[in-house]
KOLZA-272843 format. One line per 5 residues: their letters; for each residue x, y, z of C-alpha. Coordinates in steps of 0.2 Angstrom, whole numbers, plus 2048, in hexadecimal, padded with zeros to 3 digits. Layout:
% residues N
A> X Y Z ~ ... .
% end
This chain:
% residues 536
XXXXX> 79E 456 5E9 ~ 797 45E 5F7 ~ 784 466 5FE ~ 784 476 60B ~ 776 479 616 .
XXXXX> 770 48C 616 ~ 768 490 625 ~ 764 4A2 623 ~ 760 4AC 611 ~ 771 4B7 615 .
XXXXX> 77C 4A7 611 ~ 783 4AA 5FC ~ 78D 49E 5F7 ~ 79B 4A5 5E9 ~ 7A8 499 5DC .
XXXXX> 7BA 49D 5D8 ~ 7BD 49F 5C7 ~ 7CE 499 5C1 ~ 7D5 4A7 5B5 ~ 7E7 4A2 5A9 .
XXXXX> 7F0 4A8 5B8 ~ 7E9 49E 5C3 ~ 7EB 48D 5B8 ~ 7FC 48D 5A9 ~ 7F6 47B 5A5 .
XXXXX> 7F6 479 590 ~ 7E5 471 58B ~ 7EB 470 57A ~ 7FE 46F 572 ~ 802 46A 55E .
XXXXX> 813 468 55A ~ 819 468 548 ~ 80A 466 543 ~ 804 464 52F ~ 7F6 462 523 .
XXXXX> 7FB 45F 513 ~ 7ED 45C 506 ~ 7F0 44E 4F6 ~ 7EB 45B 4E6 ~ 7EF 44B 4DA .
XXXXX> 7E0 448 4D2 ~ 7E4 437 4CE ~ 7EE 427 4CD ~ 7F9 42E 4BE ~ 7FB 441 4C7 .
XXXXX> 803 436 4D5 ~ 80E 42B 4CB ~ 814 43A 4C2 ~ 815 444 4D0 ~ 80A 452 4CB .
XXXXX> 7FD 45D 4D6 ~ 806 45E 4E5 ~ 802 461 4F7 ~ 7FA 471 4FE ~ 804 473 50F .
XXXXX> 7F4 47A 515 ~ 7FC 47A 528 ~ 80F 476 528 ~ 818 472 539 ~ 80E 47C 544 .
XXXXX> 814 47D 557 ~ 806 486 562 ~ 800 483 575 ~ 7EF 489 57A ~ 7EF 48C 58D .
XXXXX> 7DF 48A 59C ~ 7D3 499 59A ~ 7DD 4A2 58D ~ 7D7 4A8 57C ~ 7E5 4A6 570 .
XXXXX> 7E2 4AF 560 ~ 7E6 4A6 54E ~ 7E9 4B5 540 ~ 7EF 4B4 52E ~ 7E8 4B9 51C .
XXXXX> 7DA 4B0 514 ~ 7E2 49F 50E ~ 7F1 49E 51A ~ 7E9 48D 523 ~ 7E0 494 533 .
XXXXX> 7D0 48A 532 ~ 7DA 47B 52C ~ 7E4 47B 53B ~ 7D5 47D 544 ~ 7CD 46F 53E .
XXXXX> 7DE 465 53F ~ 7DF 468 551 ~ 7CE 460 556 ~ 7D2 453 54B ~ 7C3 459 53E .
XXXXX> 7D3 455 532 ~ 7DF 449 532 ~ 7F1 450 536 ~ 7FD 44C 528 ~ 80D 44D 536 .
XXXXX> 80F 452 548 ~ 806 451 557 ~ 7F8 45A 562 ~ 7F4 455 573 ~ 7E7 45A 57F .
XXXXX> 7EB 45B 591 ~ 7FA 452 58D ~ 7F3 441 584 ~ 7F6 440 574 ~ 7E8 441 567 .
XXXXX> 7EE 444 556 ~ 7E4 43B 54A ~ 7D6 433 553 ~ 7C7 431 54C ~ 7B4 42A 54E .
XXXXX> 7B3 421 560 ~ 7C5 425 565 ~ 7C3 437 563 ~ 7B1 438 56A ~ 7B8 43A 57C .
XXXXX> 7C2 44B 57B ~ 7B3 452 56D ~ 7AA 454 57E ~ 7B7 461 584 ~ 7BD 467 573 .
XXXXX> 7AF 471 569 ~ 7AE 47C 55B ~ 7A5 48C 553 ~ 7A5 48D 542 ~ 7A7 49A 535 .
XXXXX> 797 498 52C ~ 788 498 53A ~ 77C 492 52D ~ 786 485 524 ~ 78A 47E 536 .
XXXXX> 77A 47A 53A ~ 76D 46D 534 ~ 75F 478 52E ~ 753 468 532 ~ 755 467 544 .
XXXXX> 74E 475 550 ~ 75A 47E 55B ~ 757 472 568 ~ 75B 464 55E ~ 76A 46C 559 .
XXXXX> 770 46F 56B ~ 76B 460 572 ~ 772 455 566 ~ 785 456 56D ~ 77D 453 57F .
XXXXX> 776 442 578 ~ 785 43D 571 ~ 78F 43E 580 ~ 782 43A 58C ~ 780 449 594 .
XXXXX> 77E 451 5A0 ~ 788 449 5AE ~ 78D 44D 5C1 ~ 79D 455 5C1 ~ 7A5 44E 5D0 .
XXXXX> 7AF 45B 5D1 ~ 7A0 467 5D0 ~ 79C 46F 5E2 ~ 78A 471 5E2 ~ 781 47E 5EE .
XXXXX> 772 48B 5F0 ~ 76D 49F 5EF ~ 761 49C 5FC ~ 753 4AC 5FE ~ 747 4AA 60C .
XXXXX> 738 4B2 60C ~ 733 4C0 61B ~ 725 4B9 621 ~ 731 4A7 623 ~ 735 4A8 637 .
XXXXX> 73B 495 638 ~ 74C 492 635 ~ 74E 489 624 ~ 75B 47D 61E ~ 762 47A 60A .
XXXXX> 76A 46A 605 ~ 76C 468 5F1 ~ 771 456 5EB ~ 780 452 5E5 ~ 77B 44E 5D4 .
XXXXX> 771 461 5D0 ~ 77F 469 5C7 ~ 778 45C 5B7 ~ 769 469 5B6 ~ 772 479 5BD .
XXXXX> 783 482 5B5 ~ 791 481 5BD ~ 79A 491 5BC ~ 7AA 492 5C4 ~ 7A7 47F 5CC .
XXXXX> 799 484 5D4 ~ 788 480 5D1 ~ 77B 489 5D8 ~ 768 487 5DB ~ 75D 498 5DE .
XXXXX> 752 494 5EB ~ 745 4A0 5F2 ~ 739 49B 600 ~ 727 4A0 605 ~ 71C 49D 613 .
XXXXX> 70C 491 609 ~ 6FF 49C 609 ~ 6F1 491 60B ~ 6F9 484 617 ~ 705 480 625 .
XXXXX> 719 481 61B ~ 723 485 60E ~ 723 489 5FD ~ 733 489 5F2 ~ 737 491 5E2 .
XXXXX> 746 489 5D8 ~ 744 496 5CB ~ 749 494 5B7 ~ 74F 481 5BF ~ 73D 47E 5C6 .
XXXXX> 738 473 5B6 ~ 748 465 5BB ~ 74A 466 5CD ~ 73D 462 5DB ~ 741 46A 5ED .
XXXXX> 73A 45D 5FA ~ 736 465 60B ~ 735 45E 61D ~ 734 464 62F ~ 743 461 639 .
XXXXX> 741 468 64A ~ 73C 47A 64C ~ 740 47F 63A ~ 741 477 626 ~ 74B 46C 61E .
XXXXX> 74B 470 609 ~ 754 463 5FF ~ 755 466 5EE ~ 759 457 5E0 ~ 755 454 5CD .
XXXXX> 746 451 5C7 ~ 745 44E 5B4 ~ 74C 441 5A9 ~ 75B 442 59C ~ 753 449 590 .
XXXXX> 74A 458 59A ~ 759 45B 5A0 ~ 761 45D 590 ~ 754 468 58A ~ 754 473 599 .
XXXXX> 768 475 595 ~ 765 47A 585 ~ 756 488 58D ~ 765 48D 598 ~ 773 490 58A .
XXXXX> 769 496 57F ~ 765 4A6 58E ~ 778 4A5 58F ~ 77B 4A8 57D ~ 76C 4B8 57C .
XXXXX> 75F 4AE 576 ~ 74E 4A9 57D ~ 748 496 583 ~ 73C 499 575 ~ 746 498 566 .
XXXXX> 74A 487 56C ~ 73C 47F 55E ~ 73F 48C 550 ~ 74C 487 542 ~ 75E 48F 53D .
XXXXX> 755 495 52F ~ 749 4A1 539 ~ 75A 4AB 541 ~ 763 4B8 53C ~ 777 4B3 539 .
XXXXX> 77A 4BB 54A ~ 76D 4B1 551 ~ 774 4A0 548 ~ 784 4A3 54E ~ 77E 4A5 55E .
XXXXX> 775 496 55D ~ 788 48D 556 ~ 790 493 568 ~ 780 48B 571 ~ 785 47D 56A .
XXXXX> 797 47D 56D ~ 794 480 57F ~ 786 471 580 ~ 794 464 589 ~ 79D 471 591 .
XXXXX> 7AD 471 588 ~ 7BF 475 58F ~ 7C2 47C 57E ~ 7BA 485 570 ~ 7C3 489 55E .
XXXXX> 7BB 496 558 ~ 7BD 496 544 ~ 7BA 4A8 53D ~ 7AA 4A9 548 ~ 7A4 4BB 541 .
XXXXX> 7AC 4BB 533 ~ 799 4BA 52B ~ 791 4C8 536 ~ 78E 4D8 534 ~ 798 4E3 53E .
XXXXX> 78D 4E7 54D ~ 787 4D4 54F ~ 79C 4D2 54E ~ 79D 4DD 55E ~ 78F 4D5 567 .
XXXXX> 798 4C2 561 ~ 7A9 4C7 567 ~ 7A4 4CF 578 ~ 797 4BE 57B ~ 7A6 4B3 577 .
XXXXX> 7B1 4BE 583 ~ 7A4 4BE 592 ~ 7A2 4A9 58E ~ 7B4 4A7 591 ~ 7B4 4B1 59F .
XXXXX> 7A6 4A9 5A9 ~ 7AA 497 5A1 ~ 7BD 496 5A3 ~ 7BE 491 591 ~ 7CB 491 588 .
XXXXX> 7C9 498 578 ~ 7D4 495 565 ~ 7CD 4A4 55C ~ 7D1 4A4 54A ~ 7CF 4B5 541 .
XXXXX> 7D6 4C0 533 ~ 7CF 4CF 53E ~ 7DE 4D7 547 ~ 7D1 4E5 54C ~ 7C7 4D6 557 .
XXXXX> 7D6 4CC 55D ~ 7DC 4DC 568 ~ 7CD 4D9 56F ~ 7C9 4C7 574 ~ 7DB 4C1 574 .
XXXXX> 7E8 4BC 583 ~ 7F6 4B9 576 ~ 7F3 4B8 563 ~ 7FF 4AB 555 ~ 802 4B2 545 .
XXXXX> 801 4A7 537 ~ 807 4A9 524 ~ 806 49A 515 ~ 805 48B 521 ~ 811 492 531 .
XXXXX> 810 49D 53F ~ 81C 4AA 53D ~ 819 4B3 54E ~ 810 4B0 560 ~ 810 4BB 56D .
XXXXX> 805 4C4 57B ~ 7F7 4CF 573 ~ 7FD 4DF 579 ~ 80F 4DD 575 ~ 80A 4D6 564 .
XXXXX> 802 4E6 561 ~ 80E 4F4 569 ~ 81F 4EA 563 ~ 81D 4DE 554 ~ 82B 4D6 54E .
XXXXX> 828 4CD 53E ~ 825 4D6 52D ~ 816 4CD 52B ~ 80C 4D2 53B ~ 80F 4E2 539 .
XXXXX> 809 4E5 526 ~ 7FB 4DD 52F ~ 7F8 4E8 53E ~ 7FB 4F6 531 ~ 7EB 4F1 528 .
XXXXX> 7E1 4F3 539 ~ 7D4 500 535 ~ 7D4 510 53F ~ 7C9 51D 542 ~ 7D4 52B 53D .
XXXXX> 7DC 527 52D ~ 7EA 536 532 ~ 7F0 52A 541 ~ 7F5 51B 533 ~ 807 521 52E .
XXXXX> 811 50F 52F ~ 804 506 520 ~ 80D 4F8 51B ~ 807 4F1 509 ~ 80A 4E0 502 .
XXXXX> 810 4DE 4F2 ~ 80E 4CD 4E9 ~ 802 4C1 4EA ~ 803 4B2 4F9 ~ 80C 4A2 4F0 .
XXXXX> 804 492 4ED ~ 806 488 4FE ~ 807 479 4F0 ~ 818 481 4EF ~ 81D 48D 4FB .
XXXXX> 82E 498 4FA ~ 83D 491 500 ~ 845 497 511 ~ 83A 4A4 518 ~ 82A 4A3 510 .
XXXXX> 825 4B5 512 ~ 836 4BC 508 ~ 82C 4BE 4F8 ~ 821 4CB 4FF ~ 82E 4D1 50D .
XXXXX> 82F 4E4 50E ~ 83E 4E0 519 ~ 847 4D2 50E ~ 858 4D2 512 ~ 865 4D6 502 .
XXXXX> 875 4CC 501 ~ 885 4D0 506 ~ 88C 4D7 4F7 ~ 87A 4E1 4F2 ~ 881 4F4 4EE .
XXXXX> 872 4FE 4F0 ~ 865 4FE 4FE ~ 857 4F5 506 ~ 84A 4FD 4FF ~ 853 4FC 4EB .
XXXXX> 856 4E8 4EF ~ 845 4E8 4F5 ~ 83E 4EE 4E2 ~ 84A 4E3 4D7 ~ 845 4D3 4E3 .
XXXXX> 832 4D9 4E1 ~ 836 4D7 4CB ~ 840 4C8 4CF ~ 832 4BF 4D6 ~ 825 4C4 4CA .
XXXXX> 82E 4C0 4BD ~ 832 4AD 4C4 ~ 81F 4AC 4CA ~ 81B 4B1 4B8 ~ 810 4C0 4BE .
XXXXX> 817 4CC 4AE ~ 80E 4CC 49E ~ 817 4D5 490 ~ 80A 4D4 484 ~ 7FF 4DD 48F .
XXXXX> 80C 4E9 491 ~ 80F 4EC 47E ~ 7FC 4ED 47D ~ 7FB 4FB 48A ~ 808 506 483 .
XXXXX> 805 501 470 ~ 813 4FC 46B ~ 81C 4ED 467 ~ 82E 4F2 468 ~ 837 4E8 475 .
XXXXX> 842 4F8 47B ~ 832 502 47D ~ 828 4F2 487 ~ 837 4EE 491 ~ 838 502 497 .
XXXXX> 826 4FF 49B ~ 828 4F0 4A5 ~ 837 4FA 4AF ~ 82E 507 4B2 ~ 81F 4FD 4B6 .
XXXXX> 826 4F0 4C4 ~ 832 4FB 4CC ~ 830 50B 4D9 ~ 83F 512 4D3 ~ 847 519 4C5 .
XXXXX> 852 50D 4BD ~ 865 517 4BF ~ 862 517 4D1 ~ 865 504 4D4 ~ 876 4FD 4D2 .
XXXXX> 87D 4FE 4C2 ~ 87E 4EB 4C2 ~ 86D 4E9 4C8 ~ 866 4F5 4BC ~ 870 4EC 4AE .
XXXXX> 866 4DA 4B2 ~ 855 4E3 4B5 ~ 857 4E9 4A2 ~ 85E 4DC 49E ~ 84F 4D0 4A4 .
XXXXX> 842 4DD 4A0 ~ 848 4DC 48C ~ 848 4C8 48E ~ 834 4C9 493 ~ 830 4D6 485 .
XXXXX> 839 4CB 477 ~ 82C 4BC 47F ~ 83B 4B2 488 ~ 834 4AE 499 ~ 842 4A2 49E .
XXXXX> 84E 4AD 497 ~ 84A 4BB 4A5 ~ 847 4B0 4B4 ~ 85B 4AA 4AF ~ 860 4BA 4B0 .
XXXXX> 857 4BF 4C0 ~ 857 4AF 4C9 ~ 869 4B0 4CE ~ 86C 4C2 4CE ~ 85F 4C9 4DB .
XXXXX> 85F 4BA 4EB ~ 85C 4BE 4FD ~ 865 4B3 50D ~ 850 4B2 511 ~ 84B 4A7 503 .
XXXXX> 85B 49C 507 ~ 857 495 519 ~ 84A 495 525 ~ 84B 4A1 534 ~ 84B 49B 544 .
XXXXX> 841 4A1 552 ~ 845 4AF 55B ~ 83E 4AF 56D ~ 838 4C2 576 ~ 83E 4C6 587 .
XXXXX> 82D 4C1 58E ~ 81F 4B2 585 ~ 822 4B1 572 ~ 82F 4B0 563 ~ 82E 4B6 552 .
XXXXX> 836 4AC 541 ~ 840 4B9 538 ~ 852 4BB 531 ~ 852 4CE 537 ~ 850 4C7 549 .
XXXXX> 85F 4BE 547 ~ 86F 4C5 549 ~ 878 4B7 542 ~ 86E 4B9 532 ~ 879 4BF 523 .
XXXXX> 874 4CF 519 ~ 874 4E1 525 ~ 86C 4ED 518 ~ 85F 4F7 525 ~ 84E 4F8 520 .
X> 847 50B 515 .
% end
């Protein structure tokens, strides 16, 4: 660390922020990472085998690079937060590994973890639920501060001054700040820097110095050193004014006011609380920040001014940001490069614009077709899911997405097209997945004749008339259909089970890599993948 001397007002002195391009270096990497969560609920449920796992997150491979926001999107359920939490070690991983700046960290926990919670932070969805509503906001921010005994000197921290000298100041003045100031001053950029302005006393011989919003923890000491001033400014407060005067600064940081610092959560709006959660996160200055659905609770204008404060933090900071959301609408906004994740996996990754002009798995795009636009005229490529997402106790074999696929891939021998396999396969799988309810059906049409409630079900599942499928197809779907209205479930997912199967439920894709950053898991990416009907 170093001091400068200033000896006129015109000397400024400016820090080089370091941008992704400027610095490739992975903060933090997961590979093959899983949660899986024990559903038995007790001694016999595990001899027996019953209650499963939840494969909440199931060998997840990401990288999160210096001063890059990488974006985590998915559905409601498909493990984001969980792999949040999984990466700072908030839960234990059930396989894999994740390291941070290359040492591995998987599992730590209590005293072994407390080292890397300094630079690894989090935001969490519920401002409220986050915070202690019996500690003040300056307890709140302070808190992290004790527990890592900080502040500290950054050796690595130049610190200097924004010196302002006064007209009526005709002696040449000199600034030196002490090594150790940048535990009361920001650093932005690896700079810290003291505002300094000097006066001529006004009632005596000398100086007077202002050290502005720092004036309450540093002291400037001034003597005469020749025909001019020397100013050397040092800190002057303990640790605990310290702490509290870095909790004033972040909350200014954050759009708050150094008075807020004695009310309680409870006395904020949510955008205020969330606010107040961010504050937080910065307290230790982390190198990272996972961000778990951070306006998820908002209302939409607090959203905006959420999204753009989290934007500008990472900018001015050079944090790196993991922002998890179900917001495509948002991502396009915040993100350098967003992973798309579906029942425990990551699907696809790739640069934000790119993801946005040229997806390539079915999945993102039925998400970006579900992006909100102003004119409703412009939406002409709406994709909508059919199904329901499976249990992750049990998740499909092969590629998990194939049961709501508007791309499954038919087999080899499949007579019709795309779009015809696409409806049988649909009846297949609600019929396997037990989703069909014949006496609901008989109900509805009143009547109880098995002809009339099969016809019904037909008519009901399938987007298509039944004499325009294959004959053989068409024979098994009547076939089936008759099965569920005579009551004989098992019967029909026979008959269906092995007539209507897809190459997509029978291996898992591998990854197929883009021309520039990213790769995407889908059979149709594959040219060695069996089946060739194109997509209607």
């Amino acid at each position: 660390m170093s001091s400068e001397p200033h000896a006129t007002s015109d000397e400024v002195s400016t820090g080089t922020d370091a941008g992704p391009d400027d610095a490739n270096d992975v903060v933090l990497e997961a590979q093959g990472l899983k949660k899986h969560f024990d559903q038995s609920d007790g001694l016999v449920d595990k001899l027996l085998g019953a209650g499963g796992d939840v494969k909440a997150v199931d060998g997840v491979d990401l990288q999160v690079k210096d001063g890059e926001t990488l974006a985590v999107v998915g559905e409601s359920g498909c493990g984001k937060s969980t792999l949040g939490e999984t990466l700072l070690n908030l839960q234990t991983a059930t396989e894999g590994t994740v390291r941070y700046r290359g040492e591995d960290i998987t599992g730590l926990t209590g005293r072994k973890m407390r080292p890397y919670r300094k630079d690894l932070q989090m935001i969490f969805q519920d401002p409220l639920a986050s915070l202690n509503p019996r500690q003040t906001v300056g307890e709140i921010i302070t808190a992290p501060m004790e527990v890592h005994d900080f502040p500290v000197s950054d050796p690595d921290v130049r610190t200097t001054a924004d010196v302002t000298v006064a007209d009526d100041v005709t002696d040449p003045v000199s600034v030196t700040v002490a090594d150790d100031v940048d535990r009361a001053v920001r650093a932005e950029g690896g700079v810290s820097v003291v505002d300094v302005t000097v006066r001529s006393a006004e009632e005596a011989d000398g100086l007077t110095v202002d050290l502005g919003f720092d004036d309450d923890v540093l002291s400037a000491t001034v003597t005469e050193e020749g025909d001019g001033y020397e100013i050397r400014v040092a800190v002057d407060a303990s640790e605990n004014e310290l702490r509290v005067h870095r909790a004033e600064q972040l909350l200014e940081l954050v759009g708050l006011k150094p008075g807020h610092m004695d009310r309680y959560p409870g006395q904020f709006s949510g955008g205020q609380q969330q606010r107040v959660g961010i504050a937080r996160a910065l307290a230790v200055e982390p190198e990272l920040i996972v961000a778990d659905e951070p306006v998820s609770a908002l209302d939409v204008s607090v959203q905006a001014q959420i999204i753009n404060l989290l934007e500008e933090l990472q900018e001015d900071l050079g944090l790196s940001l993991l922002f998890i959301t179900h917001d495509l609408s948002v991502v396009r906004h915040i993100a350098d490069r967003v992973a798309v994740m579906y029942l425990g996996e990551i699907v696809e990754i790739a640069n934000t614009q790119e993801l946005f002009e040229d997806p390539q798995h079915p999945y993102t795009k039925s998400l970006l077709s579900a992006v909100p636009r102003i004119d409703p005229e412009t939406r002409t490529d709406r994709t909508i899911l059919s199904g329901t997402v499976p249990s992750p106790i049990d998740p499909p074999s092969g590629c998990r997405f194939h049961t709501r696929c508007p791309a499954v891939i038919p087999p080899e021998d499949w007579g019709g097209d795309q779009a015809a396999f696409r409806d049988v396969f649909a009846f297949r799988n609600r019929i396997l997945d037990d989703a069909i309810d014949p006496e609901a059906a008989a109900q509805r049409i009143g009547s109880e004749s098995e002809d009339a409630v099969a016809d019904h079900l037909i008519e009901r599942s399938l987007d298509r008339d039944l004499e325009e499928l294959p004959s053989d197809a068409a024979d098994v779907v009547r076939e089936a259909a008759l099965a569920l209205a005579g009551g004989d479930v098992e019967d029909a997912a026979d008959v269906v089970g092995d007539a209507f199967t897809s190459p997509c439920e029978e291996q898992r894709p591998s990854r197929t890599h883009r021309e520039t950053e990213g790769w995407a898991s889908c059979h149709r990416l594959d040219p060695d993948a069996p089946g060739s009907a194109e997509i209607e």
